[in-house]
N, C-alpha and C positions, 0 to 999 in steps of 0.2 A: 269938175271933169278930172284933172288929176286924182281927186278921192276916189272916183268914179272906178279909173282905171286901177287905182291900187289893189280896190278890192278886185274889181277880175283879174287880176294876176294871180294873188294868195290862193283864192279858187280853183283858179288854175291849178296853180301848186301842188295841193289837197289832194285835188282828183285822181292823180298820181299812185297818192301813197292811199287814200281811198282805194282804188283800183288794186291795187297790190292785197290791200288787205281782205276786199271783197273775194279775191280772188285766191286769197290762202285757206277764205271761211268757206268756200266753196269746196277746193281741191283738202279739205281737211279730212271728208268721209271719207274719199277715196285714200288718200294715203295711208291713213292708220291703221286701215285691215294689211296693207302692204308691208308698214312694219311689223306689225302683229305675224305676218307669214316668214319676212324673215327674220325674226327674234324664233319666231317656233323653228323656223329648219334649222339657226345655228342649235338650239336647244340638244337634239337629238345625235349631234356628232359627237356628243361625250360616250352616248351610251355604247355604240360599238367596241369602242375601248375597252369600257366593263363589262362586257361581256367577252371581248376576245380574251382581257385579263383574268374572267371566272374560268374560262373553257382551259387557260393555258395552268391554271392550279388545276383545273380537275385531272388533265392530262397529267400533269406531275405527280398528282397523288394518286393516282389507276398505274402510272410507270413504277412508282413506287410499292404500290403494294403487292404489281408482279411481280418485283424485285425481293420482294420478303418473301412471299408464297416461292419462287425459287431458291432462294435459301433456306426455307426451312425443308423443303423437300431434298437439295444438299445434305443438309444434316440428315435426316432421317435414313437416306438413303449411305450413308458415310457411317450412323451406328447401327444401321443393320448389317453393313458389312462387317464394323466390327463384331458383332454379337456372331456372325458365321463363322467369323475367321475363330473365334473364340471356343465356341465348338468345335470347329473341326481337330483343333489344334488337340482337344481334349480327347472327342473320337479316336483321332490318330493315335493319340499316343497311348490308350487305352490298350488300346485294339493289338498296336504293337506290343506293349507287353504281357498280354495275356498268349498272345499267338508264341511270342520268344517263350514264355516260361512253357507253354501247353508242349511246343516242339522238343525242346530241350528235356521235360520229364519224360516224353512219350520216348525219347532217343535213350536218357539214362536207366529208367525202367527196363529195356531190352539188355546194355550193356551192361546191366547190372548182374545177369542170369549169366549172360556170357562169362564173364570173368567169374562165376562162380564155378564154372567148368560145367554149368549147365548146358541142356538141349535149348536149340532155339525156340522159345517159348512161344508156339502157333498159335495154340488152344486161348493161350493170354490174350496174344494181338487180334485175334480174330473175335475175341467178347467184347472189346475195347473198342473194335472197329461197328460192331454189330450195336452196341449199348449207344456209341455215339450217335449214328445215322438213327436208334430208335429214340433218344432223348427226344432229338432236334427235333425229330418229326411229332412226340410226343408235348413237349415246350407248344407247337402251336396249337395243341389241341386244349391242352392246359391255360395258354393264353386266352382262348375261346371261353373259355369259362369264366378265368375269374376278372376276364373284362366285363361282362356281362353279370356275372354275380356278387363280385365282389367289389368291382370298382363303381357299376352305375346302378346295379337296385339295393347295393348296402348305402347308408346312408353313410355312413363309417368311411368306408371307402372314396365315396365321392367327392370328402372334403379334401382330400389330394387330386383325387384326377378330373376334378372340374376344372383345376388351373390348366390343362390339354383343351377344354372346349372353350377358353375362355383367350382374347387378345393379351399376347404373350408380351411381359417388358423385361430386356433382360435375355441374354443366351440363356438363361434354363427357367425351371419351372416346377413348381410343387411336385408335380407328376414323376419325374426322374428319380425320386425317393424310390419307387417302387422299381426302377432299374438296378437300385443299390440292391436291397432287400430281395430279388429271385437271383443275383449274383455270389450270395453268403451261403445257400446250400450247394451251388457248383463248384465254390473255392474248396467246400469242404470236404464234397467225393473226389475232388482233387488231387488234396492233401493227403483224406486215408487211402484213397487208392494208390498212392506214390508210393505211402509205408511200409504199404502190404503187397508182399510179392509173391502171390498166389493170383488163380481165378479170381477170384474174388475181387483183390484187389483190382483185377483189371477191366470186372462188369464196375467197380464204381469210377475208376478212372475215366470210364469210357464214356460213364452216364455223366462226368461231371464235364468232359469234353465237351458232349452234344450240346445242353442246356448254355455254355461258355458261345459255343458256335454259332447257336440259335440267339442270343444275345446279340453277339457282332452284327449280324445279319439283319435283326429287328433297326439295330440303330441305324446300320447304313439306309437301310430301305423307306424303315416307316420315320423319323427324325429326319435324316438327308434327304432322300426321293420324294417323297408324300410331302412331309411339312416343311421342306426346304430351310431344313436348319443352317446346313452346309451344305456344298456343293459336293457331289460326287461321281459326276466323271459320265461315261459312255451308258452307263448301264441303265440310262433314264432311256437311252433309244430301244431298247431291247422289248418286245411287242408284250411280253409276258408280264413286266414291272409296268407298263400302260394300264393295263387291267387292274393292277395292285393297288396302284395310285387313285384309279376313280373308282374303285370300290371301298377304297378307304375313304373317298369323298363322300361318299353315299352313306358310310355311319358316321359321319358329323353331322351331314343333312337330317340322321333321324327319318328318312321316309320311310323305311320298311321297321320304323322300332329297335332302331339300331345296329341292326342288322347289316355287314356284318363285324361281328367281335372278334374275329380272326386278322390275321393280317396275310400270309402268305395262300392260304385257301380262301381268301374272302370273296373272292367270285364263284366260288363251287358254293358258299354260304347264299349268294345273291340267288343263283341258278337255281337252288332249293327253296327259295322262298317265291321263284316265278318272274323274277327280275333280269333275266337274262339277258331277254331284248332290249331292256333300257340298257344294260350297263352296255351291251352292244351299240346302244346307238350316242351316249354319252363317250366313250372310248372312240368312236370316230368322229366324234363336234372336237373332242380334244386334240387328235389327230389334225386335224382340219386346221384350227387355232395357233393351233405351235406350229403348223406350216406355213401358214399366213402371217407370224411373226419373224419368222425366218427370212421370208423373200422381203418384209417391208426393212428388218435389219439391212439384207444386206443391197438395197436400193440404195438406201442412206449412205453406203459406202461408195 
């Protein structure tokens, strides 16, 4: 009896830690997909991280690279200024001493007669004034040509003034050569006609004026106004120089064949070849454009 009951105690016992373990083998399927889900959901809290970490480089490197792209447009924007200021300076100072010497010869060429106890020399001044106004006007007729013949169907010629159709680096350009060189025979009726104090002397003074005149006038308009080498002032509002500029846009385009090779009659050029409406209706898109940058300027302010 006492064995008896020993063992149903121990049994007892058993059933217990039996029952527990029955009961773990049981709840075993069930737990394990439990921890499997949460082992999987902590898994994926890293990733947010790394991705908010990738997004926060990319952002820096897109900050960044707008940051270069505006400094490089700084710079580019800072030596283009320079290169204008650079010209202009050159322009100007040209310009000024051609004007002081032309003034000063055309004043001492008079004074000169004078104290010689000469007649006021009319016949002189009035060939000087005639020869000038007919160079100037002659210079654009003469430019008409040997843009056309000599600068774009010679091959000769081209290899200077393709640096004009070609992105400029640099305030000047191969092209400006040929600004020296139609400068060398107006210095020179310049000079003989100062020497010479006859008629004569005064049709070449006059002719060496115009050609001088027509020079200043090409640089300020077709250089400063057209290609915005330098800035030059009110004269770009003036409805006549409108026309000038987009006909001289129209021979870079090449759509009429070049057309026109003129610079100051280059819409009587366009208007000859049948272009007249265009350049009419181009001349008010540009109109239109530089109004429209006007008012958004001055919003900004």
């Amino acid at each position: 009896m006492p064995a008896a009951a020993l063992t149903s105690g121990l049994c007892a016992l058993r059933r217990p830690q039996a029952a527990a373990a029955s009961l773990t083998q049981r709840s075993a399927p069930v737990l394990l997909p439990l921890q499997r889900r949460v082992q999987h959901s902590r898994q994926p809290l890293a990733r947010p991280r790394a991705q908010a970490d990738g997004q926060n480089k990319g952002d820096s490197a897109a900050a960044k690279e707008q940051e270069q792209l505006a400094a490089k447009r700084a710079e580019r924007a800072a030596a283009r200024k320079r290169e204008q200021m650079t010209y202009q300076f050159a322009a100007i100072a040209a310009t000024t001493l051609i004007t002081a010497t032309a003034g000063f010869a055309t004043y001492y060429r008079i004074v000169w007669h004078l104290t010689n106890g000469d007649a006021f020399p009319y016949l002189e001044l009035a060939a000087t004034l005639a020869l000038t106004a007919g160079a100037a006007f002659g210079m654009e007729m003469y430019a008409r040509w040997v843009h056309k013949d000599m600068w774009h169907d010679n091959p000769i010629g081209w290899i200077l003034h393709k640096s004009h159709h070609e992105p400029r680096t640099g305030p000047f350009e191969a092209n400006d050569i040929y600004a020296l060189v139609n400068a060398l025979p107006a210095m020179g009726l310049c000079l003989y006609g100062f020497l010479r104090p006859d008629v004569w002397g005064g049709v070449c003074f006059g002719a060496g004026l115009g050609i001088t005149l027509f020079g200043i006038s090409y640089m300020f308009v077709h250089d400063g106004l057209v290609h915005r080498r330098f800035p030059v002032g009110p004269i770009a509002q003036l409805p006549a120089m409108k026309r000038i500029v987009v006909a001289h846009q129209l021979h870079h385009s090449e759509k009429y064949g070049g057309v026109p090779f003129g610079m100051f009659l280059g819409p009587q050029e366009l208007e000859a070849v049948g272009a007249g409406p265009e350049l009419d209706r181009l001349v008010a898109e540009f109109e239109a454009s530089k109004a429209k940058k006007q008012a958004a300027a001055a919003a900004r302010r």
